[in-house]
N, C-alpha and C positions, 0 to 999 in steps of 0.2 A: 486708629489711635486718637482720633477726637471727639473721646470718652470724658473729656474737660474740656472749658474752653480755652480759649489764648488769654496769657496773661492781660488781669486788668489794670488797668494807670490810667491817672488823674488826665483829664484831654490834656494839660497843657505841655503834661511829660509824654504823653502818646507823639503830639504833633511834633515836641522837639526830640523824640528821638528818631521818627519818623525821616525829618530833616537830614538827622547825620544817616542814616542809613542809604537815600536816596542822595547824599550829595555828591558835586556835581563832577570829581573824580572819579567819583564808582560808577554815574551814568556812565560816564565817557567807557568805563572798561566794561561794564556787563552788560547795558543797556536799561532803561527804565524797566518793562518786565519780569528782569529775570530781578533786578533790585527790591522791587517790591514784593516778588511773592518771596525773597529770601525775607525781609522784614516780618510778613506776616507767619512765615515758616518759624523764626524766631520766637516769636510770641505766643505760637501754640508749643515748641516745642519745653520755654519754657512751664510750663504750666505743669508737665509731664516729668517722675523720676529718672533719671539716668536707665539706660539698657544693662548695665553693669553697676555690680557692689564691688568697690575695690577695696582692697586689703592689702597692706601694707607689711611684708613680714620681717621679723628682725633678724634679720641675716647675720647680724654682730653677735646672736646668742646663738643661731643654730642652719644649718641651710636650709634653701627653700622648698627643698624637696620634702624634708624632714616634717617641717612646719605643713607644708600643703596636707600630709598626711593624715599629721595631728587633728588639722584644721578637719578634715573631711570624717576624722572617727568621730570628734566632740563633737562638730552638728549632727552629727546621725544618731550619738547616744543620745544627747542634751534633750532634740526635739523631736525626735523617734520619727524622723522623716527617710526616704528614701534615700539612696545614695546623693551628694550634692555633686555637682557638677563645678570643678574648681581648676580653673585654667591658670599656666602660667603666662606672665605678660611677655612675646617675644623680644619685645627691647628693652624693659626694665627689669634688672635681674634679682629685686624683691619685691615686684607686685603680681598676685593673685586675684584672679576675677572670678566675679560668680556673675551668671547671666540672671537675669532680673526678668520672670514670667511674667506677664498682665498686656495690660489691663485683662483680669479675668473676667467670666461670665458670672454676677454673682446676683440673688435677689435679694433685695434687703427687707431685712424682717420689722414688724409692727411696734415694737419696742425701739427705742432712740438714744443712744448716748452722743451729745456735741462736745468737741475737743478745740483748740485752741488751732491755727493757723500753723504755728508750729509743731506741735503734738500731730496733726494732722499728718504734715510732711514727713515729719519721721515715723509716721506708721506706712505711708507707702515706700518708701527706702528699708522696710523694713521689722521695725521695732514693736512692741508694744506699748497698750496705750499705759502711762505711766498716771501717779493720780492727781500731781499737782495740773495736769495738765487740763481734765477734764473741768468742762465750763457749766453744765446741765445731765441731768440723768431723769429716769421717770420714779415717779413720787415713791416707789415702794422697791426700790432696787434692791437686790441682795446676792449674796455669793451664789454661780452656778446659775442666774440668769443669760440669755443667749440675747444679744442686743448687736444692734448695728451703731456702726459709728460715723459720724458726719464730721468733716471741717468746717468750724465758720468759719467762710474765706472773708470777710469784711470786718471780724474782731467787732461784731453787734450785740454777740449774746452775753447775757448776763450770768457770771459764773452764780451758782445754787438755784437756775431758774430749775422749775418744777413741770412745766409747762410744756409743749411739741414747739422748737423754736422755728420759726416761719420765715427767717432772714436768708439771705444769700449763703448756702452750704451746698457742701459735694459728700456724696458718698466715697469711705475710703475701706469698707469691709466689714465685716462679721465677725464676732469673738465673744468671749464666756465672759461674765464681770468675774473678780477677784475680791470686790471689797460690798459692803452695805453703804449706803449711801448716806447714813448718818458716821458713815468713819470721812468717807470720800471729804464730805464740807466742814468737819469737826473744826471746832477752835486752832484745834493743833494741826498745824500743815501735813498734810497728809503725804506718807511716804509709799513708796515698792510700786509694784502692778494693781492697773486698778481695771484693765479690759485686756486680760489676754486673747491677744487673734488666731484667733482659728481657721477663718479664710479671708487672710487681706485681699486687696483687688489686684495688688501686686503681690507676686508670691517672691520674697526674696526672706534668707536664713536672720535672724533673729541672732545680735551678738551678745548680748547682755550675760558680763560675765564668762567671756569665750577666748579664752589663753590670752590673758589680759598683758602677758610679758611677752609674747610670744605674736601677736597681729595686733594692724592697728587699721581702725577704720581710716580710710582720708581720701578724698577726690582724686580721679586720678591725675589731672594736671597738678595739684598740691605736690603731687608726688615729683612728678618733672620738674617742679622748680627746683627742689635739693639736689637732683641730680644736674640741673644747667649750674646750680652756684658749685659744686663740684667742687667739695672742702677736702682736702689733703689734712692725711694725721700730723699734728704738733703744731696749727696754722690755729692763729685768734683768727674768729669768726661771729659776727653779730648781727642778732637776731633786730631789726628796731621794733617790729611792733607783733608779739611774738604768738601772743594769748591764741587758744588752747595750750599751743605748743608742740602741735604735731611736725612743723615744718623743722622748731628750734630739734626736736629730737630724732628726726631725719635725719639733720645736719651732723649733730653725734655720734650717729649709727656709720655715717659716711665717712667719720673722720676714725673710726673705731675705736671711740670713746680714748681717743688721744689727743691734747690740744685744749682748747678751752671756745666753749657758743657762749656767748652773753647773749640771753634774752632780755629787752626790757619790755613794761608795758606800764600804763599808766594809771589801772587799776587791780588795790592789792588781789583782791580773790581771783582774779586773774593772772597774776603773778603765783597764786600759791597752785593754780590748777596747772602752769606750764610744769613745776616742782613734783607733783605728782606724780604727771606722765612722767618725766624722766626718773623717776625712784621707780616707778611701772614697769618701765622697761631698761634697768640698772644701767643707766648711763648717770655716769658721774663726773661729764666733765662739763655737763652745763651750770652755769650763773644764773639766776632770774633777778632784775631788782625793777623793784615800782618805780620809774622814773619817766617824766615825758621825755621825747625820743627828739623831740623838735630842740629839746636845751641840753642832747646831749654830747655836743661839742665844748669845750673851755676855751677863753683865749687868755687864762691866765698863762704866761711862758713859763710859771715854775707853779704848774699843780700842786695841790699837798698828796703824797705819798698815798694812796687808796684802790683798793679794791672795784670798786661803784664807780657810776659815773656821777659828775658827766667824764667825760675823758679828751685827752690831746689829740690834734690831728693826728692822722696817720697812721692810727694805734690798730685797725686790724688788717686783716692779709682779705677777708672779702666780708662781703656787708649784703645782707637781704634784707628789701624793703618791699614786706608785704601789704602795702598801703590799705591803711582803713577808706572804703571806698562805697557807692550808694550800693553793693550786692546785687545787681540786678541780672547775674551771671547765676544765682544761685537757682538750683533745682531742687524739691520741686515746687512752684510760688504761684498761686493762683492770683495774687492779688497782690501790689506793690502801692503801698498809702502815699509815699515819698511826696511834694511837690514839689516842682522846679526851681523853687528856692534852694530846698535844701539839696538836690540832685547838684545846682550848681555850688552847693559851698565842699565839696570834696578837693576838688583842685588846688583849688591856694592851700589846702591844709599840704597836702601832695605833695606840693612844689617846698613847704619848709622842711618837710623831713626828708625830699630830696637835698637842699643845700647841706645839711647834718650832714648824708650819708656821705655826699663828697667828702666832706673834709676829715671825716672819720678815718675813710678809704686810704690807705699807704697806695702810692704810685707803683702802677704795677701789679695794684691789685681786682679780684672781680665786685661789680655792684649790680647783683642781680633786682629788676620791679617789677613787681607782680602784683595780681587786682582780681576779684572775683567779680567784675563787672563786664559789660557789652558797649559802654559809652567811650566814644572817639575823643568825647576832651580827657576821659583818666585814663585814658590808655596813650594811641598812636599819638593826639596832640599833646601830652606829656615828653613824650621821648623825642618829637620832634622842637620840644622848649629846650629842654635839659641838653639834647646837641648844640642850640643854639648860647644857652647860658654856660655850658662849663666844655671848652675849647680840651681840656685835657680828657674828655670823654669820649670813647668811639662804642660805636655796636657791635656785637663778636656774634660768629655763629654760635648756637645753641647745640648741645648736646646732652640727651637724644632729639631729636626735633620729629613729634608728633602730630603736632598739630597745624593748623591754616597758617599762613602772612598774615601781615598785619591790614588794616584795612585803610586805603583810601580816604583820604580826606582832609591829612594832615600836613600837608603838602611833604611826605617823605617821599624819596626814590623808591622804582621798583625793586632795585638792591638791598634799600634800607628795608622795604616789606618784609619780604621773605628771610629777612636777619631774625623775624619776627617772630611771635608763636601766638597766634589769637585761636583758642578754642570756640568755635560756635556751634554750638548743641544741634546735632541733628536727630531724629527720633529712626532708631534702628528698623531696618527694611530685609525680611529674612532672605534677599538677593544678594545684602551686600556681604560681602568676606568679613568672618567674626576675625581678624585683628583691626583692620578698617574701624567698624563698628563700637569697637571697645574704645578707640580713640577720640571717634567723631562723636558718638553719643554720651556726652559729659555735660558736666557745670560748664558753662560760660567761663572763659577764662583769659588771662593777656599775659602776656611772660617778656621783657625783654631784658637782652644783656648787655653792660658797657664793661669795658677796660676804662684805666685809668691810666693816662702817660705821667 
C-alpha cells in the first residue's frame, strides 16, 4: 500500500501534530511505540483513497434493495464493466458500498497530462478527469490520444505549460483524452471531460450522472452523523454550516421530508448548490439562506415576524454543527500547504458557532459536532471546553456507533471517550472482516453528541 508517500506538512504542523498524537495521556495508555507508529500509520494512510465508495441511497423515494439494483444495472450499462460488486451497509439501513480495487499494477505511458491536486483525488476515488481541472497537457494533444495522468501534489505547475513538468507529482492512471488542447486552455472555461480513464490506479465505478435522485455520493462517517442527530418528522432542525448540502439533505430524507432543515452558509453559490441537491433528490422541506451562522442568534426579545435568520433562542428541536475545520481528515491528500497559524485559527472560529448553536438549541434538544479533521484541539479539546462552558450540556451515546473513542489528551474521562466517535483511517488489510474494514478504512473523522437540560 505504499504506492504514495505519507502525507506532507509544513515541519512546523508535522511537529505539532506530532505532539498531540504522542501526548502524554495516550503514552500513559498505549505506550510510546505503539503511539508513534499509529502517527506515522496516519500519515501514510492518509495519502491513500478510502477502501470503499459509499453511496448514500434515498430510501424516502424508493428502498434500498430497489436502488442497489438499479445502482448495479446503470454501472454495468453506463461503463460496460463487469458486474459491480455492491454491498449493503449492515448498520445503516441506506448506505451502499462499493469495494475500491488498487493500487493497481499499471505502466505509465510516454505521453503526460498533469491535473490539479484536487482533480487528482477525485480521479482516484473514482472520477474522470474533468477539464477545468487539467493544469499542462503535450504541445499537440487531440481527441483519442492515450495519455497518463499525474497530480501536482505541491500546486507548482503552471496551468497551459507545454512542457514534461519536473515538480513533485504522483502517478494516478491511464485514460483516452476527450478534448484538443486548444479547447482544453481556450479563452472560454472549458467544460465536460477532458481525460476519460480507462485504467485508474484505483479501479472504483465512475458516478457522473448515475440516478442523480436516486444515490448520493458522501463519506461514510458524513453519513453517521444524520443518523447520531436522528431528526424525527415535524421537528425544526438546523443545518449551521451546511454547503454542499449532503448532510442538510440527509437530515430531510430522515425526517421524511416532513418538518422543516434550515441550512445556512455564508456563501451564496454555496447556498444555491445545498438548493440543488435538495430539488435533486425532491426534498422540499429544506430552507437554505446565505447567512453567517456565528450571528445567527437575535437578542432582540420581540424579532420582526420572518422567515430567515437570524432567529430566537430556542427556535429548533436539534441543531448540527458541521464545523468549518483545517480538513486534515480528508482522503485522498498528498500534501497539506496549511501553516500552524492558520491550523490554529479554526478553533476560536469553533467555539463562536458553538455559543450560536446553544442558544439556538430548545432545552431538551439534540446538538450534534462534527469535523473532517484528526487534530485534538477541534475535536476532543472542543467538547471538553463546551462541557466546561455550557453546564446545561451533557454527552449522549451515539447511535449507530461505528467508529473509535475519542482520543486522549483533552483531559476527558474514559466514559466521556467512548461517548465519542473519532474515525481514524486505517488502510484495508484483506485479513480483516469486510464490515470491520468498511468502517475503519474512511476519511478521518470526529462526531460528538450533547443534550441540552
Amino acid at each position: 500500500m505504499s504506492v504514495f508517500p505519507r502525507l506532507s506538512l509544513k515541519p512546523e504542523v508535522h511537529d505539532h501534530l506530532k505532539n498531540v498524537f504522542l501526548n502524554q495521556e495516550l503514552l500513559a495508555a498505549v505506550g510510546q511505540p505503539e503511539a508513534e507508529s499509529r502517527f506515522q500509520r496516519l500519515l501514510l494512510c492518509l495519502s491513500h483513497p478510502p477502501g470503499f465508495t459509499c453511496v448514500r441511497a434515498s430510501t424516502h423515494l424508493a428502498p434500498r434493495d430497489e436502488i442497489r439494483l438499479r445502482l448495479a444495472e446503470e454501472l454495468q450499462q453506463q461503463q460496460q464493466t463487469v458486474s459491480v460488486e455492491i454491498l449493503p451497509h449492515p448498520l445503516l439501513p441506506d448506505v451502499l458500498l462499493l469495494p475500491v480495487s488498487g493500487p493497481r499494477s499499471l505502466v505509465p505511458l510516454g505521453s503526460e497530462v498533469v491535473v490539479g491536486a484536487q482533480c487528482g483525488s477525485a480521479v482516484l476515488r473514482g472520477a474522470h478527469v474533468f477539464a477545468p481541472g487539467i493544469l499542462a497537457t503535450p504541445k499537440f494533444l487531440k481527441p483519442g490520444d492515450a495519455v497518463s495522468v499525474f497530480s501536482d501534489v505541491d500546486g507548482r505547475c503552471t496551468r497551459g505549460s507545454k512542457v514534461s513538468f519536473q515538480g513533485n507529482k504522483v502517478f494516478v492512471g491511464n485514460g483516452v483524452s476527450e478534448m484538443h488542447r486548444s479547447a482544453i486552455f481556450s479563452q472560454e472555461p472549458a467544460k465536460g471531460i477532458g481525460v476519460r480513464m480507462t485504467e485508474p490506479l484505483y479501479q472504483s465505478p465512475s458516478f457522473d450522472g448515475v440516478l442523480p435522485s436516486l444515490v448520493f455520493l458522501q463519506n461514510l462517517p458524513s453519513v453517521v452523523v444524520g443518523h447520531v442527530v436522528g431528526p424525527r418528522p415535524g421537528e425544526r432542525v438546523l443545518d449551521m454550516c451546511a454547503a454542499p448540502g449532503g448532510k442538510t439533505c440527509h437530515l430531510a430524507a430522515l425526517m421524511e421530508n416532513q418538518g422543516e432543515v434550515v441550512a445556512l452558509d455564508r456563501i451564496r453559490r454555496k447556498v444555491d448548490c445545498v438548493l440543488q441537491n435538495a430539488a435533486a433528490l425532491q426534498l422540499t422541506c429544506v430552507r437554505a439562506f446565505c447567512f453567517n451562522s456565528t450571528q445567527a442568534v437575535t437578542s432582540d426579545p420581540a424579532p420582526p415576524h420572518t422567515e430567515g435568520p437570524p432567529f430566537p433562542p430556542s427556535r429548533f428541536d436539534r441543531v448540527l454543527l458541521d464545523a468549518p475545520c483545517s480538513g486534515l481528515g480528508q482522503r485522498p491528500s498528498m500534501s497539506a500547504g496549511c501553516s500552524l497559524k492558520e491550523l490554529l485559527s479554526y478553533p476560536p472560529l469553533q467555539r463562536k458557532l458553538f455559543h450560536a448553536a446553544v442558544q439556538l438549541l430548545r432545552p431538551g434538544g439534540v446538538l450534534v459536532y462534527s469535523t473532517c479533521t484528526v487534530t485534538l484541539a477541534e475535536n476532543e479539546e472542543q467538547v471538553a471546553w463546551a462541557l466546561r462552558t455550557f453546564p446545561c450540556l451533557t454527552l449522549a451515546p451515539q447511535e449507530p456507533h461505528v467508529g473509535g473513542p475519542g482520543l486522549p489528551g483533552a483531559g476527558l474521562t474514559p466514559d466521556q471517550l467512548t461517548l465519542l466517535q473519532r474515525f481514524s483511517p486505517e488502510l484495508s488489510s484483506a485479513a480483516t472482516p469486510l464490515s470491520h474494514r468498511a468502517d475503519s478504512d474512511t476519511i478521518g473523522f470526529f462526531i460528538a453528541k450533547f443534550l441540552k437540560s
